[in-house]
VOKE-981057 format. One record per residue (C-alpha): residue in three letters; x, y, z. Coordinates in steps of 0.02 Angstrom, whole numbers. Example, Ala and Ser with C-alpha at 12.3 -4.5 7.8 and 13.67 -1.06 7.14 Angstrom:
<sites>
+------+--------+--------+--------+
: resn :     xx :     yy :     zz :
+------+--------+--------+--------+
:  ala :    615 :   -225 :    390 :
:  ser :    684 :    -53 :    357 :
+------+--------+--------+--------+
</sites>
This chain:
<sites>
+------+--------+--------+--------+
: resn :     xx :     yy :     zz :
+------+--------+--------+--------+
:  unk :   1299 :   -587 :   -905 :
:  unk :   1156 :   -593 :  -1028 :
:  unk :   1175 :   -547 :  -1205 :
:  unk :   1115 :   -331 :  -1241 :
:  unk :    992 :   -320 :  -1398 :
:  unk :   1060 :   -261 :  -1550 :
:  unk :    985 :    -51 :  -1573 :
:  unk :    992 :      5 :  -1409 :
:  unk :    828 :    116 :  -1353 :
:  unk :    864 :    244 :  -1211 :
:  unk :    663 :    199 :  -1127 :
:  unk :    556 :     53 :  -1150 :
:  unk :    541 :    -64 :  -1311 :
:  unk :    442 :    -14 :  -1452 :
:  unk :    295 :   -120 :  -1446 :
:  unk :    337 :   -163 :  -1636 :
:  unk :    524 :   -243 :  -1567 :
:  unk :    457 :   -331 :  -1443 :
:  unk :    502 :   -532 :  -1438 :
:  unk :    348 :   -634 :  -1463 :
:  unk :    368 :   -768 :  -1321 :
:  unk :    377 :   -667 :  -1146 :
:  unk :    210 :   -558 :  -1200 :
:  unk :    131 :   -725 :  -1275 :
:  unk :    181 :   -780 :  -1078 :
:  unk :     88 :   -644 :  -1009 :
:  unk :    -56 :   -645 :  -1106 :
:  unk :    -94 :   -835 :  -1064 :
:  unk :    -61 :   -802 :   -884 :
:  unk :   -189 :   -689 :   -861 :
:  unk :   -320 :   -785 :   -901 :
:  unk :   -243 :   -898 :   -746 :
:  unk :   -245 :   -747 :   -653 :
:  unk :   -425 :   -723 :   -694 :
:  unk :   -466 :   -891 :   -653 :
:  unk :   -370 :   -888 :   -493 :
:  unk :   -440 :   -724 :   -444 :
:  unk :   -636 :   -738 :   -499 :
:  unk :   -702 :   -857 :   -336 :
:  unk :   -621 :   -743 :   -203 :
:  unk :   -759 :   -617 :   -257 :
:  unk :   -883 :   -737 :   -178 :
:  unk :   -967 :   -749 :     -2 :
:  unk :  -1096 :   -833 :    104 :
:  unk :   -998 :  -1020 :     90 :
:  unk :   -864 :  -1072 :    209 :
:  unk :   -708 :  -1074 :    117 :
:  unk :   -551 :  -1201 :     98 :
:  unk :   -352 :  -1151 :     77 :
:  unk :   -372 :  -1085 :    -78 :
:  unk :   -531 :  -1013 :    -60 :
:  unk :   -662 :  -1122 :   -145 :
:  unk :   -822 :  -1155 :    -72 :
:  unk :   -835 :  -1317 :     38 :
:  unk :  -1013 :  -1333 :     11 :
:  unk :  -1008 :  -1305 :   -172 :
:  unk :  -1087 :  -1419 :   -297 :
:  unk :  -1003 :  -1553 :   -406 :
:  unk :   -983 :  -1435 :   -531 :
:  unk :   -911 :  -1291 :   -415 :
:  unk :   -796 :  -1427 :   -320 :
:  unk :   -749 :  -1498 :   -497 :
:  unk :   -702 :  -1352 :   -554 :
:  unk :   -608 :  -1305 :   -408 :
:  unk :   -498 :  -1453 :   -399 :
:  unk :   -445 :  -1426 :   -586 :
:  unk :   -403 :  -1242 :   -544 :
:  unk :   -309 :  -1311 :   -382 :
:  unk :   -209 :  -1432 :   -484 :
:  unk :   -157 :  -1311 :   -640 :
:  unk :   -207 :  -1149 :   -598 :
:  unk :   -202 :  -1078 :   -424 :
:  unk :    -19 :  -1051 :   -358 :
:  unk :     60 :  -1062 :   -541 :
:  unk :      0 :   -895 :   -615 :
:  unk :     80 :   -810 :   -466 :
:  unk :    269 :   -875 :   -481 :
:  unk :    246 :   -882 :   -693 :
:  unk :    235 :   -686 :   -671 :
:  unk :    375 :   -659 :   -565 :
:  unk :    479 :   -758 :   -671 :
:  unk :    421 :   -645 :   -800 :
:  unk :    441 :   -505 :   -700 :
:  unk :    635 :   -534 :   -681 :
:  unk :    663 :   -599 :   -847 :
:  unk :    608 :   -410 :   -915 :
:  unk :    704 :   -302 :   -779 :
:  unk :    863 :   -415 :   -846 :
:  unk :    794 :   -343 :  -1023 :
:  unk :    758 :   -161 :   -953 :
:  unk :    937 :   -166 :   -876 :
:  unk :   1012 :   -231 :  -1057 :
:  unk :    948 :    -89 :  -1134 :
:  unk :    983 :     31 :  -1020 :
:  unk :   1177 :    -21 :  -1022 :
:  unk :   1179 :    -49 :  -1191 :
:  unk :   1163 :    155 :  -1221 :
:  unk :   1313 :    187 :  -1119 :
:  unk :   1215 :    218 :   -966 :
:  unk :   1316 :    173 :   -787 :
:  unk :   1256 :     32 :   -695 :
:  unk :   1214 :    166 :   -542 :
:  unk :   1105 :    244 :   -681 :
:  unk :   1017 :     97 :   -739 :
:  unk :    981 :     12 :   -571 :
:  unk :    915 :    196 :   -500 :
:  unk :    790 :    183 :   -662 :
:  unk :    743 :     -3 :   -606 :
:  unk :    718 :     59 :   -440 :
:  unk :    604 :    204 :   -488 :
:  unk :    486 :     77 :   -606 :
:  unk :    474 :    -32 :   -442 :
:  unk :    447 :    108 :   -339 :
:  unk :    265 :    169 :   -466 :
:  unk :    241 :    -27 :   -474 :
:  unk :    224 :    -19 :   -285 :
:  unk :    126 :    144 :   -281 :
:  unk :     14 :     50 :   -434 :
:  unk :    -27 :    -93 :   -313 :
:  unk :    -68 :      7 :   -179 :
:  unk :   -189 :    115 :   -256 :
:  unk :   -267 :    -78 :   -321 :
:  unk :   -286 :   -134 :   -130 :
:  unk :   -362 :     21 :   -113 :
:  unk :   -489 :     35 :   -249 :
:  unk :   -539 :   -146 :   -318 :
:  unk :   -451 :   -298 :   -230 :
:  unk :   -346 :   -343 :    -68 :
:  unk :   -250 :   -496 :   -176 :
:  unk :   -167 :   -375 :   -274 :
:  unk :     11 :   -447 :   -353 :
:  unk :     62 :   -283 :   -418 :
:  unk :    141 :   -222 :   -226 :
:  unk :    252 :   -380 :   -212 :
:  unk :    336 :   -386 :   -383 :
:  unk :    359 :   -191 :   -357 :
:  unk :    440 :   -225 :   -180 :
:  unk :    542 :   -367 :   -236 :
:  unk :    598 :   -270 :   -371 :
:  unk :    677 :   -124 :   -241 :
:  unk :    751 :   -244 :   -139 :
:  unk :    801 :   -379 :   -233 :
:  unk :    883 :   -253 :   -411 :
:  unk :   1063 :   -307 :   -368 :
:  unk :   1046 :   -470 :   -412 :
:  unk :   1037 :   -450 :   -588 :
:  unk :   1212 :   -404 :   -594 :
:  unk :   1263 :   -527 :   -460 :
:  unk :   1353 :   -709 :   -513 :
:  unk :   1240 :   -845 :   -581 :
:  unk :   1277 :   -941 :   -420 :
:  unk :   1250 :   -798 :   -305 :
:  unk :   1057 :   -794 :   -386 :
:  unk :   1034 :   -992 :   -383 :
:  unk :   1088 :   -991 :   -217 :
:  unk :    980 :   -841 :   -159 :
:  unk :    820 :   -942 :   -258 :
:  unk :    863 :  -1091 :   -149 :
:  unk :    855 :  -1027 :      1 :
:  unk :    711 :   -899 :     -7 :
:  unk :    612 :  -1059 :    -70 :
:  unk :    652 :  -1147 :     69 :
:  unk :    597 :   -984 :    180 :
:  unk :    420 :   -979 :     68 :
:  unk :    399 :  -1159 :    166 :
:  unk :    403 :  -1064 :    345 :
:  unk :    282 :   -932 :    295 :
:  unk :    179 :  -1060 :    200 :
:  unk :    157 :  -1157 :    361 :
:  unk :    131 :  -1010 :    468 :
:  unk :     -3 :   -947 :    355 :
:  unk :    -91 :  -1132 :    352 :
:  unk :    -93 :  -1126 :    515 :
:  unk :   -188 :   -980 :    523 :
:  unk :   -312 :  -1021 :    386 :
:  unk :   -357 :  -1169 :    486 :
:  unk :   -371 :  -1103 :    668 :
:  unk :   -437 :   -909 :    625 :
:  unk :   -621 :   -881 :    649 :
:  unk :   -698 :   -896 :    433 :
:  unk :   -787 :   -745 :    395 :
:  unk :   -779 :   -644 :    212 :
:  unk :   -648 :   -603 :    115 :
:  unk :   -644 :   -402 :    105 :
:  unk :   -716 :   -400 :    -93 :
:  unk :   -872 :   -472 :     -6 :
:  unk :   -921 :   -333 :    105 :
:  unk :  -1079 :   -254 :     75 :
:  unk :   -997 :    -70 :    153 :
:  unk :   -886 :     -3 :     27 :
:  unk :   -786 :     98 :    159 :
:  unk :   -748 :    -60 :    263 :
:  unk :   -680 :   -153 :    123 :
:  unk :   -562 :    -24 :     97 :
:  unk :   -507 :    -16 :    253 :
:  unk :   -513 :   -205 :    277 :
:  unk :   -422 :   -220 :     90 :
:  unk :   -276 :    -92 :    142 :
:  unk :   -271 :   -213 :    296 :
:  unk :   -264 :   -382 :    226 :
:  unk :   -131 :   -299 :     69 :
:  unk :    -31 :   -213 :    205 :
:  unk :      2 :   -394 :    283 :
:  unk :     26 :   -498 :    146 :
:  unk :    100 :   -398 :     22 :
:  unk :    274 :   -407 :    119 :
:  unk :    254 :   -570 :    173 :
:  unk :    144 :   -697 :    108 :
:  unk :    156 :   -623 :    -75 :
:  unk :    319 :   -570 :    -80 :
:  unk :    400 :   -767 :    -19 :
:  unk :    303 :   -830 :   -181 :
:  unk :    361 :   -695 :   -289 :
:  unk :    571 :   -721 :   -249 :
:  unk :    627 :   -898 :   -304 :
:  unk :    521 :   -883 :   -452 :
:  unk :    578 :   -681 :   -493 :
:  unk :    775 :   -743 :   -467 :
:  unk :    772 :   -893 :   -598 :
:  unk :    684 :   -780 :   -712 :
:  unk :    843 :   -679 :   -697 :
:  unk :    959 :   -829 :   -724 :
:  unk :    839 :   -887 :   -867 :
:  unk :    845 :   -679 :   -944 :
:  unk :   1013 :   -702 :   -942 :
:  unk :   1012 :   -853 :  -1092 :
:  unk :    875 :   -762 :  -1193 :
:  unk :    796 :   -932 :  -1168 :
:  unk :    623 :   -845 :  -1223 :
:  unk :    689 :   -718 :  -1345 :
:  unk :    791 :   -872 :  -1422 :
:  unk :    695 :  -1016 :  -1386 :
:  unk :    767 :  -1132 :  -1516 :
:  unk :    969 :  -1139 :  -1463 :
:  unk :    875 :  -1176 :  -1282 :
:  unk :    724 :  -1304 :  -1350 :
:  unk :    818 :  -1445 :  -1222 :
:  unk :    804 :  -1347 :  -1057 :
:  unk :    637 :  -1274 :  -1083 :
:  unk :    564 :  -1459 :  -1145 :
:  unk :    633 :  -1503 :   -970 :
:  unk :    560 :  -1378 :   -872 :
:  unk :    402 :  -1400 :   -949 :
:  unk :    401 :  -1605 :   -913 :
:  unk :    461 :  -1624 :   -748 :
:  unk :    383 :  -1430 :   -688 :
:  unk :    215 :  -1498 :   -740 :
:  unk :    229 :  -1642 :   -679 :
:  unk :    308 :  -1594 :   -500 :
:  unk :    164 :  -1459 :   -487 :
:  unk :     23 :  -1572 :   -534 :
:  unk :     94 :  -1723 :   -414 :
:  unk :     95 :  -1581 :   -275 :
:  unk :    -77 :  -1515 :   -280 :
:  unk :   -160 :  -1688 :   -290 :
:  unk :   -172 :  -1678 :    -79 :
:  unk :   -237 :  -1521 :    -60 :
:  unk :   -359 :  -1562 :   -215 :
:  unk :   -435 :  -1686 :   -114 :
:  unk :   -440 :  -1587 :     45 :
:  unk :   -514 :  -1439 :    -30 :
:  unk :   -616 :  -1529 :   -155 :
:  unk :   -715 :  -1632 :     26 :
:  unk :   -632 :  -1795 :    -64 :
:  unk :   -509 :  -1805 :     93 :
:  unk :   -508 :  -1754 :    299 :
:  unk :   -356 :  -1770 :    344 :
:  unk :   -261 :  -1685 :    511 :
:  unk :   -224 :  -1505 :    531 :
:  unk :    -62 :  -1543 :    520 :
:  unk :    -75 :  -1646 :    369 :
:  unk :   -186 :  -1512 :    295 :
:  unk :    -66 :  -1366 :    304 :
:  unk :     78 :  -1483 :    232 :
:  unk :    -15 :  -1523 :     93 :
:  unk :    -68 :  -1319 :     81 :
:  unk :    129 :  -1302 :     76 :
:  unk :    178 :  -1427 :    -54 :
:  unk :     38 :  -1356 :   -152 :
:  unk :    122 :  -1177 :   -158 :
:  unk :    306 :  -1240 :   -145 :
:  unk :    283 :  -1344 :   -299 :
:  unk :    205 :  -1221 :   -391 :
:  unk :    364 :  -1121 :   -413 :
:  unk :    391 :  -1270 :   -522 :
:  unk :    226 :  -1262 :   -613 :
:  unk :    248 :  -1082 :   -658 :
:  unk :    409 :  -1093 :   -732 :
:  unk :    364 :  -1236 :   -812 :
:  unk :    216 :  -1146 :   -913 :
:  unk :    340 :  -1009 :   -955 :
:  unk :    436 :  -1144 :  -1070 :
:  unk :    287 :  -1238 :  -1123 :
:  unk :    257 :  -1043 :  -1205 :
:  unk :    424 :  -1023 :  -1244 :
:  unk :    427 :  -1200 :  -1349 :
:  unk :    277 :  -1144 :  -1437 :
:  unk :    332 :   -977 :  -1488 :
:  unk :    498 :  -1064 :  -1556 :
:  unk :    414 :  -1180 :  -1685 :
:  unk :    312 :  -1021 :  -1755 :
:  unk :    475 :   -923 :  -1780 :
:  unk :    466 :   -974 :  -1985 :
:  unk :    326 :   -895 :  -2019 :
:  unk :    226 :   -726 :  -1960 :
:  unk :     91 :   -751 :  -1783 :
:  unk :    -71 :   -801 :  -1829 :
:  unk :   -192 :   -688 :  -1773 :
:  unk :   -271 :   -786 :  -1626 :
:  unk :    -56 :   -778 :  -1567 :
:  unk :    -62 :   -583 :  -1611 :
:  unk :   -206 :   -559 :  -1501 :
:  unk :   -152 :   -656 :  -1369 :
:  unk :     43 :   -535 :  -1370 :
:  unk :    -59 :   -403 :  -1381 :
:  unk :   -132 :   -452 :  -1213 :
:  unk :     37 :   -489 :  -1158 :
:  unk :     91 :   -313 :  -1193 :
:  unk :    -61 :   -248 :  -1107 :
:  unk :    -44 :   -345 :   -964 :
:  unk :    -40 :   -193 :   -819 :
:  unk :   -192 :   -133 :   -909 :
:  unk :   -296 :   -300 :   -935 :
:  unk :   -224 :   -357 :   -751 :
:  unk :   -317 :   -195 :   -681 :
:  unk :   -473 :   -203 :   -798 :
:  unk :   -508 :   -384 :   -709 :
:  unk :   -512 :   -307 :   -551 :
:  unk :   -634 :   -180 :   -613 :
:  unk :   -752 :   -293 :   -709 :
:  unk :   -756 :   -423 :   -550 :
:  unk :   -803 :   -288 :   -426 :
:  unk :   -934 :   -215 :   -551 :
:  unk :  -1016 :   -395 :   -576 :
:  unk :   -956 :   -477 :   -398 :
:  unk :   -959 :   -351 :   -255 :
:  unk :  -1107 :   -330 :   -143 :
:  unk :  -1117 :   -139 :   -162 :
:  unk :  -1101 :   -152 :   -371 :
:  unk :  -1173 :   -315 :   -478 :
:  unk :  -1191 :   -417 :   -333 :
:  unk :  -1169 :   -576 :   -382 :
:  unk :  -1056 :   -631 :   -289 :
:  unk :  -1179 :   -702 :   -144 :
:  unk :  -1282 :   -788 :   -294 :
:  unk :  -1154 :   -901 :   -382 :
:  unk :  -1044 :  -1035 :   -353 :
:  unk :   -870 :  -1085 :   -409 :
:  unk :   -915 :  -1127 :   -571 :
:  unk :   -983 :   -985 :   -622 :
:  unk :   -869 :   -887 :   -555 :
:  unk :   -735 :   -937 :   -672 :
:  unk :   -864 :   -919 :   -825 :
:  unk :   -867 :   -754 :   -786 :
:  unk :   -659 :   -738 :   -762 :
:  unk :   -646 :   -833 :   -931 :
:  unk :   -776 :   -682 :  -1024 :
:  unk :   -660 :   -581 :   -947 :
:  unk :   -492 :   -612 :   -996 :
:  unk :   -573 :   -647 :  -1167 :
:  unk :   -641 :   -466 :  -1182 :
:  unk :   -480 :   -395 :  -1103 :
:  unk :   -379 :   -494 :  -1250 :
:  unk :   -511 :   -428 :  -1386 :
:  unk :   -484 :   -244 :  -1309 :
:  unk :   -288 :   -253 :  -1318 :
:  unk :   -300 :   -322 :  -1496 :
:  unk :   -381 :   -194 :  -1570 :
:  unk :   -302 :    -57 :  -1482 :
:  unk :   -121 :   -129 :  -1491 :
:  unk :   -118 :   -107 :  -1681 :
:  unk :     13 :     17 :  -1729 :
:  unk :    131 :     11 :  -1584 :
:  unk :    -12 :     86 :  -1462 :
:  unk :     24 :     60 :  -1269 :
:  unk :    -87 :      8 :  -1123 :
:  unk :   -125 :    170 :  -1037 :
:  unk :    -80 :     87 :   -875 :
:  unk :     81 :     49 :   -973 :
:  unk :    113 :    216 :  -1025 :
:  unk :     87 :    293 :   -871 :
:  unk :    225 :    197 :   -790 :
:  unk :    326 :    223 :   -941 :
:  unk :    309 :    391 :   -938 :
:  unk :    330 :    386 :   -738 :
:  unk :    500 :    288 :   -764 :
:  unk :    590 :    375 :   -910 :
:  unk :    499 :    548 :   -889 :
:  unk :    459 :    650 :  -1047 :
:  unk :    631 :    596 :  -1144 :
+------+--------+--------+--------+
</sites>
């Protein structure tokens, strides 16, 4: 079992104790999120798997191919590694104060159950890709595995990876015989995209979402377990290999659909939605393999205090429920028909200008406002939703 920090807090971490390297994680991945996000704002073009434009320019279809190979389908499975690397620190703490473990996993259950409700209300007010809903269901179904063997969660990663194939297929498939028509942020009627957002979340948050989420969210827990982030030094030989051969597996596996959704290469159907598939499967790979890249970084600062450019970026990190939701909200005020409307007036390109303003003004905002131990309010909701008033 993984090691309890020393000073055992009965509710969350003061943002003052937190460890530097999973909330320098989070603060990195959103701007992938951002980036990842940002184009599915857009209408008017005829779409590939990922959901670039297939008419774009060179710029647009340059840009997409770069966010196909490093971006899109590695932010996803980086945050659900994250995601069960800090319910394996929430459960630490919670034991370490005496607490049962029918205690602790009822209070991992209730944050999961808000981080559902949280996601929810997202599909309902800003964007039907919301992440939020599939960590939160994962995290009610899938809470006894951080107490369960090591083997017991390697062998449970290996086999829902294996079952993210099968849905990966059956949902190429679909993107490449269903009728192409606009995403929901893209409707003009604000009531329809609701409806059609509720739809779309409904579907895929139990399915598509939640098969991405799993392999990635159980080696998190295995990884939680040797404080490989918290103590990245003792661990500097793993995490230098899942950085090398994770890149490189992840990059080597989106080259195809690069090429098929960059107009470079027409292959089959059938080649098409295998090459959709490796591009997701192997991104479990990329994800975790960002998670040490961070994780090595953070470990050769440890002499000496964060910079401020690595302050602002954890203070991101431990704003992420906040800055994840203030995306949404900028790219529906600049994007959606019935707001800015620019989202049937740009390309690709531009599109992930705007996502990279974004996360740059979300990571300004959380430094400023982070100073003195100050929480996210999204953050302190669910903390206070969690734990209560104690």
């Amino acid at each position: 079992m993984s090691i309890a920090p020393p000073a055992p807090v009965h509710g969350a971490t003061p943002v003052t104790r937190r460890a530097l390297a999973p909330d320098l994680a989070r603060g990195l991945m959103l701007l992938l999120i951002a980036l990842a996000h940002a184009h599915m704002y857009l209408s008017g073009h005829e779409a590939g798997f990922r959901g670039y434009a297939l008419d774009g320019t060179a710029l647009d279809r340059l840009v997409a191919g770069a966010q196909i190979l490093l971006v899109d389908g590695r932010a996803l499975p980086m945050f659900a590694a994250l995601f069960g690397y800090g319910l394996v620190q929430l459960a630490d703490r919670q034991l370490a104060t005496g607490r049962s473990w029918p205690q602790v996993r009822a209070v991992l259950r209730r944050r999961s159950l808000w981080l559902l409700a949280f996601g929810f209300c997202h599909a309902l007010l800003l964007f039907f890709g919301d992440i939020l809903g599939a960590y939160g269901l994962v995290g009610l179904v899938l809470v006894g595995f951080v107490r369960r063997e090591d083997r017991a969660v390697l062998r449970a990663a290996a086999v829902t990876s294996v079952l993210h194939v099968v849905v990966l297929v059956g949902f190429g498939l679909l993107t490449v015989s269903a009728p192409k028509g606009d995403t929901p942020a893209a409707m003009a009627d604000p009531v329809e995209a609701i409806v059609m957002r509720l739809i779309g979340w409904s579907a895929m948050t139990p399915t598509y979402f939640a098969a991405g989420v799993v392999p990635a969210f159980l080696f998190g827990i295995w990884a939680a377990r040797r404080r490989v982030l918290e103590d990245p030094l003792p661990n500097r030989d793993l995490l230098s290999r899942v950085a090398l051969f994770g890149t490189g597996l992840a990059v080597a596996g989106a080259v195809p659909l690069a090429l098929i959704d960059t107009r470079i290469w027409a292959p089959s159907d059938a080649v098409s939605v295998s090459a959709y598939a490796l591009h997701s499967v192997t991104g479990i790979a990329g994800g975790l393999a960002y998670a040490a890249v961070i994780g090595l970084l953070a470990g050769r600062g440890r002499n000496g205090s964060p910079g401020p450019l690595v302050r602002a970026l954890a203070a991101c990190g431990q704003w992420s429920l906040t800055c994840y939701l203030l995306q949404s909200v900028i790219f529906v005020a600049v994007f959606a028909p019935y707001a800015g409307g620019l989202g049937t007036r740009v390309g690709d390109a531009a599109a992930s200008g705007v996502a990279v303003v974004t996360w740059l003004a979300t990571v300004a905002l959380a430094a400023l406002s982070a100073s003195g131990g100050r929480r996210g309010p999204a953050e302190a909701a669910l903390r206070r939703l969690t734990y209560g008033r104690s």
